[in-house]
C-alpha positions in Angstrom: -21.9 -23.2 -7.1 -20.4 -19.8 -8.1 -19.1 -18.9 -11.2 -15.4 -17.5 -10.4 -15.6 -15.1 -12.3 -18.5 -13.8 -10.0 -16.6 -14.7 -6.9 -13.7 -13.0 -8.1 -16.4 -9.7 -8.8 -17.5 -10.1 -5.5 -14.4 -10.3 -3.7 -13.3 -6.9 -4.9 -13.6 -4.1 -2.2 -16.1 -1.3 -2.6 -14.5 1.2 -4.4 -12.5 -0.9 -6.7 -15.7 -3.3 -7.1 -17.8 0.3 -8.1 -15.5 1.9 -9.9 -13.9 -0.8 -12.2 -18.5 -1.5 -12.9 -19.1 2.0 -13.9 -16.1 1.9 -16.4 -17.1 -1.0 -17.9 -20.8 -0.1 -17.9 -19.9 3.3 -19.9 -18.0 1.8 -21.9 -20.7 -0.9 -23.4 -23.0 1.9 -23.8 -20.2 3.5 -25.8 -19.7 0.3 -27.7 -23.6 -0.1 -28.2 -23.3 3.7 -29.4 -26.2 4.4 -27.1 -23.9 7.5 -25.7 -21.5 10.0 -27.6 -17.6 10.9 -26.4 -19.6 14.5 -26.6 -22.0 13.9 -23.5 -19.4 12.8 -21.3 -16.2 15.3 -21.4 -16.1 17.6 -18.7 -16.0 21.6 -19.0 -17.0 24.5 -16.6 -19.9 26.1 -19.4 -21.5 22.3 -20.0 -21.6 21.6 -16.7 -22.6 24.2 -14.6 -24.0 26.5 -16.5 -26.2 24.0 -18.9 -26.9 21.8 -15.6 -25.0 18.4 -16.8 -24.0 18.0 -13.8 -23.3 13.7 -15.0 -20.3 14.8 -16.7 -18.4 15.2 -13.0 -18.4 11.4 -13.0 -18.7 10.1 -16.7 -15.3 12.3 -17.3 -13.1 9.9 -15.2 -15.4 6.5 -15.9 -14.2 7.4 -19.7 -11.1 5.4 -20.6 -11.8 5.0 -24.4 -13.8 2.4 -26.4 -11.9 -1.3 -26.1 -8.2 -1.3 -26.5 -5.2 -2.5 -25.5 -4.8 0.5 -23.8 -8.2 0.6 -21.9 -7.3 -3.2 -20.9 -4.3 -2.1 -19.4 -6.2 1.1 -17.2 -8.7 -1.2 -15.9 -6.2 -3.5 -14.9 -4.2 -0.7 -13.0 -7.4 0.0 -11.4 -8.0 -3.1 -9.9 -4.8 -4.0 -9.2 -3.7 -0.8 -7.4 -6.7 0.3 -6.1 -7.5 -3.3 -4.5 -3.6 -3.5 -3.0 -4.2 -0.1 -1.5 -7.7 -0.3 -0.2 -7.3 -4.1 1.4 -3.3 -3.2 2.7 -2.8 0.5 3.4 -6.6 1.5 4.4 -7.6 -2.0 5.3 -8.9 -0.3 8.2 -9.6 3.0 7.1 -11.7 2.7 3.9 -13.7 6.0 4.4 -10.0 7.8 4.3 -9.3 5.8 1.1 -12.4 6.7 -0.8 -12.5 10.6 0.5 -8.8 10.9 -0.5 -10.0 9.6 -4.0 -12.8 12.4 -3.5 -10.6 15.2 -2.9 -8.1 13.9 -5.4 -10.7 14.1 -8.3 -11.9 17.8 -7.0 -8.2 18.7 -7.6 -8.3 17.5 -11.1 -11.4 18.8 -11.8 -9.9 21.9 -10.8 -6.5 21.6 -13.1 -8.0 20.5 -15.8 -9.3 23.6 -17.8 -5.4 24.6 -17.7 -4.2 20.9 -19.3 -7.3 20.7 -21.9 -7.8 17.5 -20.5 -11.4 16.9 -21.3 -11.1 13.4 -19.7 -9.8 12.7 -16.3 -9.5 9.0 -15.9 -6.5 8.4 -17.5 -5.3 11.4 -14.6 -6.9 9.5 -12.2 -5.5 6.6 -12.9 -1.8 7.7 -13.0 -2.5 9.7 -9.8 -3.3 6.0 -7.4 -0.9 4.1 -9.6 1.8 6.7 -8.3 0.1 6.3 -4.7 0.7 2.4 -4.9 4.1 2.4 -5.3 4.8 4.7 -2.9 3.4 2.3 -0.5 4.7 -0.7 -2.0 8.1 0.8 -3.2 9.8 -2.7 -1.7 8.4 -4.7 -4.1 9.7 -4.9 -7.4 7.5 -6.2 -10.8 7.9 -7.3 -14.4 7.4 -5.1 -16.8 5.4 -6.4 -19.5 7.7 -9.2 -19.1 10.8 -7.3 -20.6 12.6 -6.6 -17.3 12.0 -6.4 -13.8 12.2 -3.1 -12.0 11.1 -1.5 -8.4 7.5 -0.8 -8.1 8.9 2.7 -7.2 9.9 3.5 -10.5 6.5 1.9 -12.4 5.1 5.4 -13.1 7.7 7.1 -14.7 8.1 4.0 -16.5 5.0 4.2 -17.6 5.4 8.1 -18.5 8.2 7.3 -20.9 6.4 4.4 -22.3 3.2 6.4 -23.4 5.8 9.4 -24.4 7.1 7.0 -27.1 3.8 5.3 -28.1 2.3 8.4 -28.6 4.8 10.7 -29.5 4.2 13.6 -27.2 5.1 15.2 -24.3 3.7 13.7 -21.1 2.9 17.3 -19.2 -0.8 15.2 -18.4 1.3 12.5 -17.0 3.9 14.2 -15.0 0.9 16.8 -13.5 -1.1 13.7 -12.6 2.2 11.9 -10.8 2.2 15.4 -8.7 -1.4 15.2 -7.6 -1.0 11.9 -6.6 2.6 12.8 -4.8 0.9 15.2 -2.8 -1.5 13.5 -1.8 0.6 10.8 -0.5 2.8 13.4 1.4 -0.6 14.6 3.2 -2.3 11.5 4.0 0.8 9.5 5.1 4.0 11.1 5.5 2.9 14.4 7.0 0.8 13.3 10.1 4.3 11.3 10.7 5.9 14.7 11.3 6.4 16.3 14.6 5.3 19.9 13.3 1.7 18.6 11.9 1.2 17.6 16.1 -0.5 14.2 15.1 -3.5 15.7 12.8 -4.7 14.0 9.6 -5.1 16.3 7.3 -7.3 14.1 4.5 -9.3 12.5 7.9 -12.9 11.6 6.4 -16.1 12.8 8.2 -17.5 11.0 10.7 -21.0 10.7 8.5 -18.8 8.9 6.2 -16.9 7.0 8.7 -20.0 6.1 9.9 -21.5 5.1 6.4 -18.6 2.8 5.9 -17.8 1.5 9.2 -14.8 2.9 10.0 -14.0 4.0 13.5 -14.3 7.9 14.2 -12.5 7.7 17.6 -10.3 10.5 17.9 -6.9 9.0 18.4 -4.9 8.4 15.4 -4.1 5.1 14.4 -1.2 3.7 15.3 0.3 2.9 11.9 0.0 5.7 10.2 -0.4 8.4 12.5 1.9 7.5 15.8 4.3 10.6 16.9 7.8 9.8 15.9 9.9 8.6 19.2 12.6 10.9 20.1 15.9 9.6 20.6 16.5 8.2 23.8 18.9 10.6 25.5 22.8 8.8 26.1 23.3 8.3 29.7 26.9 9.0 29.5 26.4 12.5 27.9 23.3 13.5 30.0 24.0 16.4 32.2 22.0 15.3 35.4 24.0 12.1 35.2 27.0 14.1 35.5 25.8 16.3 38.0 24.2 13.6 40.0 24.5 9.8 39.9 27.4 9.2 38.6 28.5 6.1 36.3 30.4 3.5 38.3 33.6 2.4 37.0 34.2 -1.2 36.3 37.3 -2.1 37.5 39.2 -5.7 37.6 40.4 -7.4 40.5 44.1 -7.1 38.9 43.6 -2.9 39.0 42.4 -2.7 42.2 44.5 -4.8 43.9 47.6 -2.5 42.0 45.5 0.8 43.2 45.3 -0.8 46.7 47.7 0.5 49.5 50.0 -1.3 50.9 48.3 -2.5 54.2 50.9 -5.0 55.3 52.6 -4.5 59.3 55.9 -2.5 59.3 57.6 -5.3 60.2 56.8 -7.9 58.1 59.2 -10.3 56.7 59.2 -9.7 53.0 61.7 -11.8 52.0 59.5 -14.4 50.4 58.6 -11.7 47.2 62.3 -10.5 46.9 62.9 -13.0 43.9 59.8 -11.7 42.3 59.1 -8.6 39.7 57.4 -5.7 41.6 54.4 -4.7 39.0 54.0 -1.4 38.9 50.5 0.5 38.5 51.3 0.7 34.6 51.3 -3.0 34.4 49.2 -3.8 36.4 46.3 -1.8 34.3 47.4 -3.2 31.0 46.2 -6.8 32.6 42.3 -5.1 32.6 40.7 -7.6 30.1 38.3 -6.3 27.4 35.1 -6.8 29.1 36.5 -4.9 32.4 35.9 -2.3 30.6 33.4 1.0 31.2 30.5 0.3 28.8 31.2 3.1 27.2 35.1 2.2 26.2 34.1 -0.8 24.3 34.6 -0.7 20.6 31.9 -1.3 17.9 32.6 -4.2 15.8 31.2 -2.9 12.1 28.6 -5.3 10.8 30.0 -6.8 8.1 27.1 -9.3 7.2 25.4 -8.7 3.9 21.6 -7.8 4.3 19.4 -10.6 3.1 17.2 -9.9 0.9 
């Protein structure tokens, strides 16, 4: 039988499942002192000019030795991570992890100008800020102090390490931006009519193959289908104006007061001369509501509260 804490391990998805290992792996060896903080950091001279080329990957697998606040990263990692790679890329896991790819390039790249040595914190920030933009609906507990909108969970959590730590969270707020334009190019932007239906952040196909993901060339249907166009009003259409026009719905009441008077010239008439003649006028305020043209009918407001 299992252990569940092995079940749960093996139930992870890739990424998450590899990821949330190499952290914890680094992190022992830290622990066991068999590394230094020193051989890990990332910089231009150390890595490409001395050849250590390892510190691309040990820079974001470094969270810090134990803590509360390397409990909490890990737990972001496999919280988020696992929400976004079995909901919004259940079916397209080789987008997932080459988004993550370009996503640490780009940090790579901004990081000489923050003197952010270590990334993962950046990293982490950047897919927590991708989670709740696609789970914005939900809303969470806070540490158990209050309950909020998962939309508003990384600035939450900017403010909160602003206090801790008593600085500035420039680090923070460039990392949200990374990850906000990331979002914008993977999911809002192929929604868009000028992008013409191309993915931007679309993995390879030797990647889509290496992870099964289908490399078809249509765009999937939830993330990538064209935005309808209204539906043009038949009423203020032009060639229904020129052409086939609208009936009018009329009551039996109006068109027998529109009707001529058919009867013979001679015709004893005698038998109405007690009654009211109804003119035209009256006779078309007897049209009931539903006689009416479609388009004459008044919206009732909707009143109902949403459910929630």
């Amino acid at each position: 039988m299992p252990n569940p804490l092995e079940e749960w391990y093996l139930q992870l998805p890739p990424f998450t499942r590899i990821y949330t290992t190499g952290i914890v792996l680094l992190t022992l060896a830290l622990q066991m002192e068999w590394v230094t903080p020193f051989q890990l950091f990332y910089t231009y001279h150390t890595t490409f000019v001395q050849g250590e080329y390892w510190r691309l990957a040990t820079s974001f697998l470094f969270l810090g030795g134990f803590s509360l606040d390397w409990v909490l990263n890990v737990y972001f990692i496999v919280r988020y991570c696992r929400d976004l790679e079995e909901g919004s890329y259940l079916n397209r896991p080789a987008d997932f992890v080459w988004m993550v790819f370009l996503m640490c390039i780009a940090l790579l790249a901004i990081s000489p100008y923050l003197e952010a040595p270590f990334l993962g914190d950046l990293l982490v920030a950047s897919l927590t800020y991708m989670w709740s933009r696609h789970y914005s609906y939900l809303f969470i507990n806070f540490m158990g102090l209050f309950t909020t909108s998962a939309a508003y969970l990384p600035w939450i959590l900017v403010a909160f390490s602003s206090l801790v730590e008593n600085r500035w969270p420039t680090v923070d707020l460039v990392a949200i931006s990374v990850g906000h334009v990331f979002w914008f190019l993977s999911e809002e932007w192929p929604r868009r009519v000028e992008s013409g239906g191309v993915r931007v952040l679309k993995a390879p196909r030797p990647l889509c193959k290496l992870m099964h993901q289908d490399i078809d060339d249509e765009l999937d249907a939830d993330a990538d289908a064209e935005p309808l166009e209204p539906a043009a009003d038949p009423v203020a259409d032009p060639a229904n104006d020129a052409g086939d026009a609208i009936p009018e719905r009329t009551s039996p009441a109006t068109a027998e007061a529109r009707e001529p008077d058919q009867s013979p010239a001679g015709s004893d008439n005698s038998s109405n001369a007690g009654e009211p003649v109804q003119s035209d006028h009256a006779s078309t305020s007897a049209v009931q509501p539903n006689d009416l043209p479609p388009t004459l009918h008044q919206r009732t407001p909707y009143s109902e509260p949403l459910s929630e």
